[in-house]
Each structure stands twice: as C-alpha cells, then as structure tokens.
BADREN-228896 format. One record per residue: residue in one letter; x, y, z of N, C-alpha, C, O in turn. Coordinates in steps of 0.05 Angstrom, whole numbers, plus 5000, padded with zeros to 4 digits. Layout:
BEGIN
AXYZXYZXYZXYZ;...
% end
This chain:
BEGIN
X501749765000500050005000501750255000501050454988;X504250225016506050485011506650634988506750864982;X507250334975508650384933506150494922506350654903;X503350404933501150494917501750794924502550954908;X501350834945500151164943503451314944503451544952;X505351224937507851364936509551494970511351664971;X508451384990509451445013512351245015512751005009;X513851445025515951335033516851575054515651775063;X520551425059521351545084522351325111521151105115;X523551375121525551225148524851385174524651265196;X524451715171523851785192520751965198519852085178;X519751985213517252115225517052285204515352235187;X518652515201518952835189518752655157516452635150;X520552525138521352395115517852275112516552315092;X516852145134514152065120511952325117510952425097;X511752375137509852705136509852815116508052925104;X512952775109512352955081512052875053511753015033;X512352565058512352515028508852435029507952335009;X507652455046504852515052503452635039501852585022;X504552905056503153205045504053175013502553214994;X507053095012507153074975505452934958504952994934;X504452724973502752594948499952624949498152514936;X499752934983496452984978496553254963494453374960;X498953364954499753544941498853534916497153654904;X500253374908499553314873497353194861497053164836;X495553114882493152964876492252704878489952624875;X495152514888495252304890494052114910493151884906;X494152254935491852284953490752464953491852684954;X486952404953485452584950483152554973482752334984;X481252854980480952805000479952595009479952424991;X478852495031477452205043478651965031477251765030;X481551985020483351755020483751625046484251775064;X483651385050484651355070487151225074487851055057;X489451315100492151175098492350945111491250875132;X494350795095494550535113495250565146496750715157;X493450355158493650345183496950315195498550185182;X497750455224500450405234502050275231504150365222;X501750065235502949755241503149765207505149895198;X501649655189502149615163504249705148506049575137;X503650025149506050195137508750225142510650285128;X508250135182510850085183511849865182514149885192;X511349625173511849385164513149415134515449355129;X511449525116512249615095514149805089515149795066;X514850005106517450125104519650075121521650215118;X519549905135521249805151521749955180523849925192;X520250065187521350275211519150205231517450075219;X518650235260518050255280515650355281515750585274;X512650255290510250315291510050575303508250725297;X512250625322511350905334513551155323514351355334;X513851075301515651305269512851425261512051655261;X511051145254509951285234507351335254505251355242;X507151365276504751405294505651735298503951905304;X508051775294509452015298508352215278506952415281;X509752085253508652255230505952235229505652465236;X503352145225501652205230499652375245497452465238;X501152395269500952655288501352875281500253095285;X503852795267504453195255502353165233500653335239;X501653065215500652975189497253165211495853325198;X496853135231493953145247494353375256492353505261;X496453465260496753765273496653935255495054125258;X498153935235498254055206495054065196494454265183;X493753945198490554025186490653835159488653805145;X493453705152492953455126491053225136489153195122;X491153035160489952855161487452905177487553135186;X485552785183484252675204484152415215484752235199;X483252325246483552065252480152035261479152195276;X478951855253475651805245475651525275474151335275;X476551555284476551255305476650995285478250965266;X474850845294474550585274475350645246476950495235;X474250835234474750885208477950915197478650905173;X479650935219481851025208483251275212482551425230;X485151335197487151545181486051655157486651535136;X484451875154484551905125484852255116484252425133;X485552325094485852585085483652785091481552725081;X483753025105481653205105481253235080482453185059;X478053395089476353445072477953715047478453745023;X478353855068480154055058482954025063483554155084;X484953905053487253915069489754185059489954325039;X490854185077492354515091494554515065495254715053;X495354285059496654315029496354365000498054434983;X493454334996491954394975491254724975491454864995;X490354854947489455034950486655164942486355204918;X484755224958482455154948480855364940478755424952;X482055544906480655644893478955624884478155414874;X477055944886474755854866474655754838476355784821;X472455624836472755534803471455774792469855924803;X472755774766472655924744469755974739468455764741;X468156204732465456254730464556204700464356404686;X463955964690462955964660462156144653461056304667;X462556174623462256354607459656404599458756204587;X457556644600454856674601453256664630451056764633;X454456574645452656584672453056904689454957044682;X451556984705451157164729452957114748452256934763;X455057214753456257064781454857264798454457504796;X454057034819453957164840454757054870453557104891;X457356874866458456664879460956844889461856724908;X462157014886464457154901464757224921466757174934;X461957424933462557634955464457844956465857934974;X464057894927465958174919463558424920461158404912;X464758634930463558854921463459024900465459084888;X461259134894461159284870462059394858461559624865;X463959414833466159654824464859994836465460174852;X462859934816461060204816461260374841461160614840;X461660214871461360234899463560334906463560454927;X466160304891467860334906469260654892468260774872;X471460724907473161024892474360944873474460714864;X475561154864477861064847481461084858483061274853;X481760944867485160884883486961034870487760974847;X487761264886490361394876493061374890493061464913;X495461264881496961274902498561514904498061694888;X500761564925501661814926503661894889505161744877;X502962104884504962204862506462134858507061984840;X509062334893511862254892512062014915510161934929;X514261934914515361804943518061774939519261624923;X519261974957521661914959524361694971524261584993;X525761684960527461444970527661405003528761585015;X526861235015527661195037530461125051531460905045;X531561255065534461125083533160935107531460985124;X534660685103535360445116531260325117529860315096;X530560295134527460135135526160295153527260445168;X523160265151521460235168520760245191519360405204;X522260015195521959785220521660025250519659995264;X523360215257523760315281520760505282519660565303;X519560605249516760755254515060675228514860765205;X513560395246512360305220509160405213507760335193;X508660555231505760665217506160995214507161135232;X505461085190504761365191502861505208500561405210;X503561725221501661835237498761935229496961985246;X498561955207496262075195494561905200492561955214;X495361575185493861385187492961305212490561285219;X495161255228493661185254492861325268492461225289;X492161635267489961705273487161785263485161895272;X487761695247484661675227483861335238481561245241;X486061205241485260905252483560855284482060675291;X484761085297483961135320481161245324479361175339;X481461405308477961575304475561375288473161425288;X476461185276474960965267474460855292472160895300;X475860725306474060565326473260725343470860715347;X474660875355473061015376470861185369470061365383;X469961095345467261265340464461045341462061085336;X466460785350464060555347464560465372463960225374;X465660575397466160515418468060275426467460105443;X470460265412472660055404474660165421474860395414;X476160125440478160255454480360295434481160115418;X481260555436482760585421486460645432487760815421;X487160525446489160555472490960425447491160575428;X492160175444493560015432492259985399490059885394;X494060085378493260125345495160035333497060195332;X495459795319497659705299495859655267493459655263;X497759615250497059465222496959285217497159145237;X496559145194496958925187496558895161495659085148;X497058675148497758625109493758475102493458295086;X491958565115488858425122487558315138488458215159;X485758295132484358155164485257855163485557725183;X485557785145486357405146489657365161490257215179;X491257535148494457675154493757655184493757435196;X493157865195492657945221491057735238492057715261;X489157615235488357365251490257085246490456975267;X491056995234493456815233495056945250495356835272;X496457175246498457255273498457225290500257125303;X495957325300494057345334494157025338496056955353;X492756855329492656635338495056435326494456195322;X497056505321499956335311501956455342503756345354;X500456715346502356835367501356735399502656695420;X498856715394497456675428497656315438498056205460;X497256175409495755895408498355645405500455765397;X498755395409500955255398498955005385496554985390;X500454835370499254695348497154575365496754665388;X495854365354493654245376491454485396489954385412;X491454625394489354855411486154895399485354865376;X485354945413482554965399482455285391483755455402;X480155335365479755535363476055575364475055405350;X474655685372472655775368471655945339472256175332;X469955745325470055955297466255895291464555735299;X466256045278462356125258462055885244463555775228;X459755795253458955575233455555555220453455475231;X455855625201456455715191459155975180458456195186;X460755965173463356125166464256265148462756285128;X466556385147467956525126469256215128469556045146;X470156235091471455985078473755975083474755755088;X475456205082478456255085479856235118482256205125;X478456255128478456285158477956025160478955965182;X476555755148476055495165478755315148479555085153;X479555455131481955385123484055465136485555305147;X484455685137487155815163488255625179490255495175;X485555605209485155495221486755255223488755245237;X485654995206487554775218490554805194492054615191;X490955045180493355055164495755165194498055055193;X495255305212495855385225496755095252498155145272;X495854835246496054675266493954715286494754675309;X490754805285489154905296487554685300488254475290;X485654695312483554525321480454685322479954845340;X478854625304476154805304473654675313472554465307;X473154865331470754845341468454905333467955135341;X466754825322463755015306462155195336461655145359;X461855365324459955545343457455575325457855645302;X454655535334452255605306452055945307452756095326;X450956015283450656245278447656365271446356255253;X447156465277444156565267443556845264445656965266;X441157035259441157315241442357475273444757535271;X441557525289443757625313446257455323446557415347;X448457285295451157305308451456985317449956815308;X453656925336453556715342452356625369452956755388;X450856455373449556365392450656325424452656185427;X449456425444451056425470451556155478453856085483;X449656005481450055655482452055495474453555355489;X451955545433453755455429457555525436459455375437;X457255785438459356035449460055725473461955565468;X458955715487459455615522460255385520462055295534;X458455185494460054945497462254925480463354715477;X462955095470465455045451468055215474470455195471;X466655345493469855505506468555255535469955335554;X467255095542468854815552469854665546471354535560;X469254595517470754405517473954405499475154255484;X474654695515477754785515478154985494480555035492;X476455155475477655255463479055605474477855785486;X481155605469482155855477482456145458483856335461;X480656075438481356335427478556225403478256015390;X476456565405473956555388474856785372476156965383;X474156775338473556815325471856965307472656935284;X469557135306467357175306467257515296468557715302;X464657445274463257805262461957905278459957775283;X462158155294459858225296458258405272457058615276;X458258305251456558415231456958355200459058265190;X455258405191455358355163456958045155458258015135;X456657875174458057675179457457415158455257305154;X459957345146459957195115460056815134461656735150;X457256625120455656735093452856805107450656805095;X453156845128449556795136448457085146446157105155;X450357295144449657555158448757685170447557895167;X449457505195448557545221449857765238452257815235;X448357925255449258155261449458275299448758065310;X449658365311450058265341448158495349448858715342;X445458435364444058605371445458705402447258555409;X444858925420445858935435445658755459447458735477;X442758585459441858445471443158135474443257985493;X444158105446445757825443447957895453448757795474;X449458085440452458215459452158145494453758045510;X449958225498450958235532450057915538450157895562;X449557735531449157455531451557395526452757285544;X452857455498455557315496457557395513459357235518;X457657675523459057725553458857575575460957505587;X457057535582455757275606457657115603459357035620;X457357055576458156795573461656815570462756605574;X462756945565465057025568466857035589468956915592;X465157255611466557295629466857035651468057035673;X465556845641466856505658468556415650469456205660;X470056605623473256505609474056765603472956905586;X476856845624477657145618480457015605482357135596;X480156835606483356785587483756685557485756645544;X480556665552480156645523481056965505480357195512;X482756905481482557115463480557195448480557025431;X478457385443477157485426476857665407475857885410;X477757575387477457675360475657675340474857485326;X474858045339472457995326473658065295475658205295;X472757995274473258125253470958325241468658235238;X471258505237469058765227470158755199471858925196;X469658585176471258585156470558845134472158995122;X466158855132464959005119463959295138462459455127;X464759345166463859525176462459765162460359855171;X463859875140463060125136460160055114458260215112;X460259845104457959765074456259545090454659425075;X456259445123454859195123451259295125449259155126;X451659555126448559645130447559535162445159525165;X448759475177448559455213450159685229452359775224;X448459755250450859915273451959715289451159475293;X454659885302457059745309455859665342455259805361;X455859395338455259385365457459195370457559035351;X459459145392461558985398461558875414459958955431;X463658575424464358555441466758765455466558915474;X468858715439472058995450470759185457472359335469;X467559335456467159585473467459445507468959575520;X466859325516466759185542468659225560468159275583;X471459215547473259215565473458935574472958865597;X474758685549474858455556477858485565479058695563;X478958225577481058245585483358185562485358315557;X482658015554483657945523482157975498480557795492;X482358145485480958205457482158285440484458305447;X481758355411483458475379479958545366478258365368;X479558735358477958875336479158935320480359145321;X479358695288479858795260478558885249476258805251;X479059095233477759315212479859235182482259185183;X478359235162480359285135477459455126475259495136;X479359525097477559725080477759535044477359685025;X478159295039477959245015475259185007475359124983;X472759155017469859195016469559435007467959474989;X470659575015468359905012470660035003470060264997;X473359955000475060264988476760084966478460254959;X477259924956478559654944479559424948481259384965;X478659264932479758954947482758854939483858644944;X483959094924488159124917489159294950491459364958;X486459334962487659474994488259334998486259194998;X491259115006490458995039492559085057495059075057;X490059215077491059355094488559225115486359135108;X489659245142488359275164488959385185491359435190;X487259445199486959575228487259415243485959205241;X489059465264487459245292487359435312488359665308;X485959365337485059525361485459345375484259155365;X486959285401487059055417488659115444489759345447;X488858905465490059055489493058965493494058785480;X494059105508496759195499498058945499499558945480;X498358675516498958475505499358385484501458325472;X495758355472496058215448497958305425499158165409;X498058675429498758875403501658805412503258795394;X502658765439505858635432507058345421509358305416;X505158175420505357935415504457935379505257775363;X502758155374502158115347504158245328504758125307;X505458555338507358615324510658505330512758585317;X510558355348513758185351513458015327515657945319;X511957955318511357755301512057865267513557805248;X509658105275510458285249513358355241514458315219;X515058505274517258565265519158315250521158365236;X518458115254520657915254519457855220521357795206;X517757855210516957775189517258005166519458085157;X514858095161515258295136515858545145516358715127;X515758615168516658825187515159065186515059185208;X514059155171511359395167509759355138510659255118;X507659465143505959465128507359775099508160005103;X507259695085508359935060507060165065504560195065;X509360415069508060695076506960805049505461005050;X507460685027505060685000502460715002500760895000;X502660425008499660285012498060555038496060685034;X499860575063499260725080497960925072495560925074;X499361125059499061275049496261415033495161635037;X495561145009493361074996491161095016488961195010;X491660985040488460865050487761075076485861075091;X490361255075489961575097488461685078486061705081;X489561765057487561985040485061925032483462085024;X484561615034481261645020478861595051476461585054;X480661565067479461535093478661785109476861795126;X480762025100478962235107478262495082477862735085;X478362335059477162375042474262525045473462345059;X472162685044470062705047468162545025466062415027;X469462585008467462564974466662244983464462124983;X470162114991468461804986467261765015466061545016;X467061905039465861855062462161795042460361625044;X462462035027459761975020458861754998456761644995;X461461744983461261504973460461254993458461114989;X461761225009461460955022459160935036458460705043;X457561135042454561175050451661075031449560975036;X453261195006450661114989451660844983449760684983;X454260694977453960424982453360254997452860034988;X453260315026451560225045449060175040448059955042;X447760385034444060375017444160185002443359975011;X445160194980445260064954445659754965444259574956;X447959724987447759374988445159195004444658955005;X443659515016441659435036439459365027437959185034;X439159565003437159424992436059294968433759234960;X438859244957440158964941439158674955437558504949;X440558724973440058454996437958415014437358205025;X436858615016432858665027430958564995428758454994;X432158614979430258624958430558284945428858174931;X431958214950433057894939431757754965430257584955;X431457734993430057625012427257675015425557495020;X426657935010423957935003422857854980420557944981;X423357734959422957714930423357324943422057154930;X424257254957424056914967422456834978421056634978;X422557104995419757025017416856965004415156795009;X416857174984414157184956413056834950410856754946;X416256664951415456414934416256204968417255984964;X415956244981414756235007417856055014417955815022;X420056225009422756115016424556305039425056555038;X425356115057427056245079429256335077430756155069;X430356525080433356615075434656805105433456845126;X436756875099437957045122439557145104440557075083;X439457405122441257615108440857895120440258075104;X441057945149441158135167442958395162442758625172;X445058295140447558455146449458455116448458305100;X450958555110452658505091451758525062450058655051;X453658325053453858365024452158005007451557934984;X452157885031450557575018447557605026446457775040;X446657375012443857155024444656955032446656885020;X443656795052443756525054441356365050439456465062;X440756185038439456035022437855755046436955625027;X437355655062437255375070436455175050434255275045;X436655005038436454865026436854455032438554365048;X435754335021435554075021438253925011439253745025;X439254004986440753894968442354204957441454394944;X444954164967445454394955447054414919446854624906;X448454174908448954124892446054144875445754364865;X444353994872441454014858441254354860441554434838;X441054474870439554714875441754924858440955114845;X444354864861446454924849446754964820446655184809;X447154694807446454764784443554744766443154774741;X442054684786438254854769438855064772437955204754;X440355204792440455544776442355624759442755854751;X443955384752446455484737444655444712444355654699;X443455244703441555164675440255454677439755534654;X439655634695438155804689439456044691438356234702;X441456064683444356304678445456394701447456534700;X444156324727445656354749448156224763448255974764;X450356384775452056224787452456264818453256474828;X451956134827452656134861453555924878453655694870;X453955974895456455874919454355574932451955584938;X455455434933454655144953455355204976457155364982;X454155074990455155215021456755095031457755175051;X457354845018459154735037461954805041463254695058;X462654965028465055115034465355275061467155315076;X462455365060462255475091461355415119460855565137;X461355095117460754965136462354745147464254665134;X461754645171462754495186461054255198461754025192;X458954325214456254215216454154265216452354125224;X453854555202451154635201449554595178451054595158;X446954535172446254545150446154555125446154805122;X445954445097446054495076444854755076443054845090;X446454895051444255245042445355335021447755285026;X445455405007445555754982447455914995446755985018;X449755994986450456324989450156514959451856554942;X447756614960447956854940449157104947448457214968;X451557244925452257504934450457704920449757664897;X449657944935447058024921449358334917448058524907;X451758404921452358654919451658774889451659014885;X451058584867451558664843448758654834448258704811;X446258574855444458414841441958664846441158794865;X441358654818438759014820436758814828436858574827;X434658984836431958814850430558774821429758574833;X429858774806429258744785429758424780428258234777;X432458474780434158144766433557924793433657684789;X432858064829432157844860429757814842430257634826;X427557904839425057824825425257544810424357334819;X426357544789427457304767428657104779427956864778;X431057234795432457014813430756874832431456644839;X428956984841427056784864425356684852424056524866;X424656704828422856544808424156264798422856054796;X427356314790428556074786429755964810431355794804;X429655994837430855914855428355764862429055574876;X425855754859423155694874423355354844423055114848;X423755484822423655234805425655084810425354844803;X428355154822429754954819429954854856431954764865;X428154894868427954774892425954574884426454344892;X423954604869422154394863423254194849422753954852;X424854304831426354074815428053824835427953574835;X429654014852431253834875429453654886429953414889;X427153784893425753564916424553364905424553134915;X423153484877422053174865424752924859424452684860;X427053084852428852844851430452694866431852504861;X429652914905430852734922428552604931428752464951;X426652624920424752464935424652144917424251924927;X424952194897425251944884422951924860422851714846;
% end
C-alpha cells in the first residue's frame, strides 16, 4: 500500500512529508484513506511508533484526520491543497464571490511622489496620519482605542494573533456557519476548530459556552455583516455573549469587522466591554478596494505586543505606500459619502433578493452585509438548476462544518429587478431538487 500511494521515508518528518507530497499533487485525494500504523510500518521497515509520529504531525498540520474505527484519512480540505474558486462559466451571472461592487467603490490613487527611503521602516512602522484616522474609526463605534497597529488584512492579522497566542493542537472557536478562508487558516495553522452555530443576531450564546468548555482558547467571530449567513450582534445578544465570556477571561477574542462601513448594521461589539483579552479587526477592501490589503487592529496591549513581535520579525511593516493610499481616501469626504450611498445600495440589494423569496414562500437570512443565505435540502441540485438557468452561486459547503446544507447568494451586484427573476428560478429549481430527492 505504501508503493501504491507513493509514501515513503525512514523517519517521522521523511514520512509526513512525502504525505503531504502525494496529497499535494493529487495523488491522495480527499477522504483517501492511509494505511493503518502497524502496516506501513511493516512496509517501510521502521518502527510503529515513526509512523504514529508522523501522523500526528500529518493531524496537527490540518492534512489528516483520525475518524476512530474508520481510520487515518485525508481531510476534507487539506492545509496543502489550495482551494480556489472555480472559474465562473462563460454566460452565467456570478453571484458566487462576495465581491463588492466596482461602481461602489473610489477610484485608488496612490501618492504622486515617494521619495527614496534611508535604511527601513521597522523603528516607525505606521504613519501618523493613518493611525489617527485609525483611531477615530474605532472610537467612533466605541472600540478602545489605547493600543493601534496594522496589518497586510484581516486573514494576515488573525493568523498572527492566533499563531502568536495558540500552539499546534489548541482549539479555536470559529462561525458555523463561516467565512471559507478562515476554516481553512485554522487547521493550516496546526489549529483545532470548534463550530459555534450562527444565526441573524451573530453567534449563539449556548453554542459560544460549549465550545469554550470543551477547551477552546481563542473565538473568532463578526459582529456584523457576517459571511455567509449575515448575522449581526444585537445589543441584547452582545450582553449574553458577555455572560458567557466572562466564565473565560483567558480566552482571546477576536472579532473581525471585515464589511463595517457597507454591512448596513450599527457597530455593536464585544471589545467595547473592556474584555481582558480582545483584537477588533477593521480592513477597507469591501468598501474602498479589494488591491487594499491593509488592516486595522485595536487590541489590548498584550496582544498588540505579541502581534507586532511577530510582524517585526516577518515582513516588518505594512508599505507606507499602501499607507499612504488608505489615509487619503479615509478622510477623504467625497468618498465618506461614497461609502454611505453604498451602504444603501447593498441594503437594499439584499432586502430586495429576501423579500422577492419570501414571495415564493422561501426562507433566507441576510441581516447584514453583502450575501443571502439560502437553507436548502440538496445543495448541489439547487446549484446547478440555477446554473441551467444563467445563474451562478456558491454551495455552502464551503462554509460549513456542521451546520446545514444552504445557498450563498452575493447580492452586491444584484438590482431588485434581476432578485424578482432570481427567486422565480430559485423556487423552480427547489422543486426540481425535491422531486428528485424524493425519488
């Protein structure tokens, strides 16, 4: 079985990787399963507890899973692969991205001149302009604004936080429903994920409680416009998920605010609280371009030394370019008002596509942001009956863990005109699904 799937190697590290190599190239694919302990190491000649070794790392790394009885076999997603979207056929609607609207956004100027710099960065890595325009961002949504660093995006910046706080094997608290890129991070990072459920106010206090007993040390979580189910944190759920918090002050909490300025919700937070451990990310590639990446963080002074030791040692500051770019359109006025009437525009894009479902007596969510979420039976069936009918959109299973099959439609692009049509073929191709799961 070794020669079959191309594993080889003498030591722990030599197998792990000729592992990940052959789940690299395709050779193992996911829900392969690997030969059992004993076997492999019969067949390569080495010591049952070599390759019990390598498998461990192979489990910490986010390549394998271990199913009990079932075995060793390749995640679903594994941390070596890379899991782009597919290409949007030619003639269809996308509405599978969760990009925002060209139309919505400015037009990016960077500075004129810039003159040569002597030696780096590193000793003053944010411009002052910026971080106080960074400062006046949160503290206008009640974000403490004491401790202000950067970061290369919100994905950049939460990998840090939790590569810097967490060691392999740790639990993380994450949306489950989720962001896709974030349930990938996660065990790429050597992480361990916990589903938390999500619903139209945010993530659930319940689930919140049993996922920080059963060890996780560091949550995850939108309060708004929150990708795919756009759930949003009323003030009322906030002080629940505080409850539930303050029985773990040594948990990290990181919220991401990814769409703040376009999610069409007010800022309601956990980091206004005064947790003991917290980070509030902000970026602007939603509402000012998605060639920004730049982020904000807001966090307490721990974390912001643990997050920029990390920075310094790595790419060491964020580009006073880029800086530069995202001071001027931030206190820009013209696009302040730009980013206002895009706020409207996504609100009632995404009001007009849920109400236009409801018509054909279909449930959706979409409290916040720039999606719909869909519940659905069959999400492949439902998938492409709207693709037969020029539509393209997202399966959910990309954004799940154990929650339900559903739809992610992105509605930023979608005129109420075209949600009308679209819930006309979403209503036929739910009928289509059910007569053919029913048999």
């Amino acid at each position: 079985m070794a020669e079959q799937y191309g594993i080889q190697g003498g030591t722990a590290r030599e197998i792990s990787a000729s592992v990940e190599s052959r789940v690299a190239d395709g050779t193992l694919r996911p829900g392969s399963s690997l030969p059992p302990v004993r076997r492999l190491a019969e067949e390569l000649g080495v010591s049952a507890g070599t390759v019990a070794s390598a498998y461990k790392e192979l489990r910490g790394r986010g390549v394998v899973v271990t199913l009990g009885r079932g075995g060793t076999v390749v995640a679903s997603v594994p941390t070596v692969t890379s899991r782009r979207p597919p290409q949007v056929p030619s003639g269809l609607r996308d509405l599978a991205g969760g990009h925002p609207d060209p139309a919505c956004l400015p037009v990016l100027t960077p500075p004129a001149r810039v003159e040569p710099v002597p030696g780096s960065h590193r000793a003053s890595p944010r411009l002052a302009v910026l971080e106080d325009a960074a400062r006046a961002w949160f503290a206008r949504d009640g974000v403490p604004s004491g401790s202000v660093t950067f970061a290369h995006g919100a994905l950049d910046c939460i990998g840090r936080l939790l590569s810097a706080e967490l060691k392999p094997g740790d639990a993380v608290a994450v949306e489950d429903p989720g962001f896709h890129h974030l349930l990938d991070l996660v065990p790429a990072l050597g992480l361990r994920m916990l589903p938390v459920t999500v619903d139209d106010e945010g993530i659930r206090p319940e689930a919140l409680r049993t996922a920080l007993r059963a060890g996780a040390r560091a949550l995850v979580c939108s309060p708004r416009g929150q990708s795919p189910l756009g759930g949003r944190f009323t003030p009322a759920r906030r002080d629940e998920l505080l409850a539930v918090l303050g029985d773990f002050p040594e948990v990290l909490v990181v919220e991401d605010d990814h769409n703040s300025e376009i999610s069409g919700a007010d800022a309601v937070t956990l980091a206004s609280a005064g947790l003991p451990r917290w980070a509030h990310v902000r970026t602007v590639s939603k509402h000012l371009g998605i060639d920004l990446r730049w982020a904000a963080l807001a966090c307490d002074p721990a974390t912001l030394a643990r997050h920029d030791g990390r920075l310094l040692l790595t790419s060491g500051w964020v580009s006073h370019i880029l800086q530069a770019t995202v001071a001027d359109l931030l206190t820009d006025r013209s696009v302040t008002r730009l980013m206002a009437r895009a706020s409207r525009t996504y609100t009632t894009r995404r009001e007009a596509l849920g109400a236009a479902l409801a018509e054909h007596g279909i449930a959706s969510h979409g409290a916040s942001g720039l999606n719909v979420w869909v519940p659905v039976r069959d999400e492949s069936a439902v998938v492409n009956g709207l693709r037969t009918r020029g539509w393209w959109t997202a399966a959910g299973t990309r954004f799940r863990i154990a929650s339900p099959p559903a739809v992610r439609v992105t509605t930023a692009t979608l005129t109420p005109a075209e949600a009308t049509r679209l819930a006309r073929d979403f209503a036929d191709a739910l009928t289509e699904s059910q007569a053919v799961y029913g048999g």
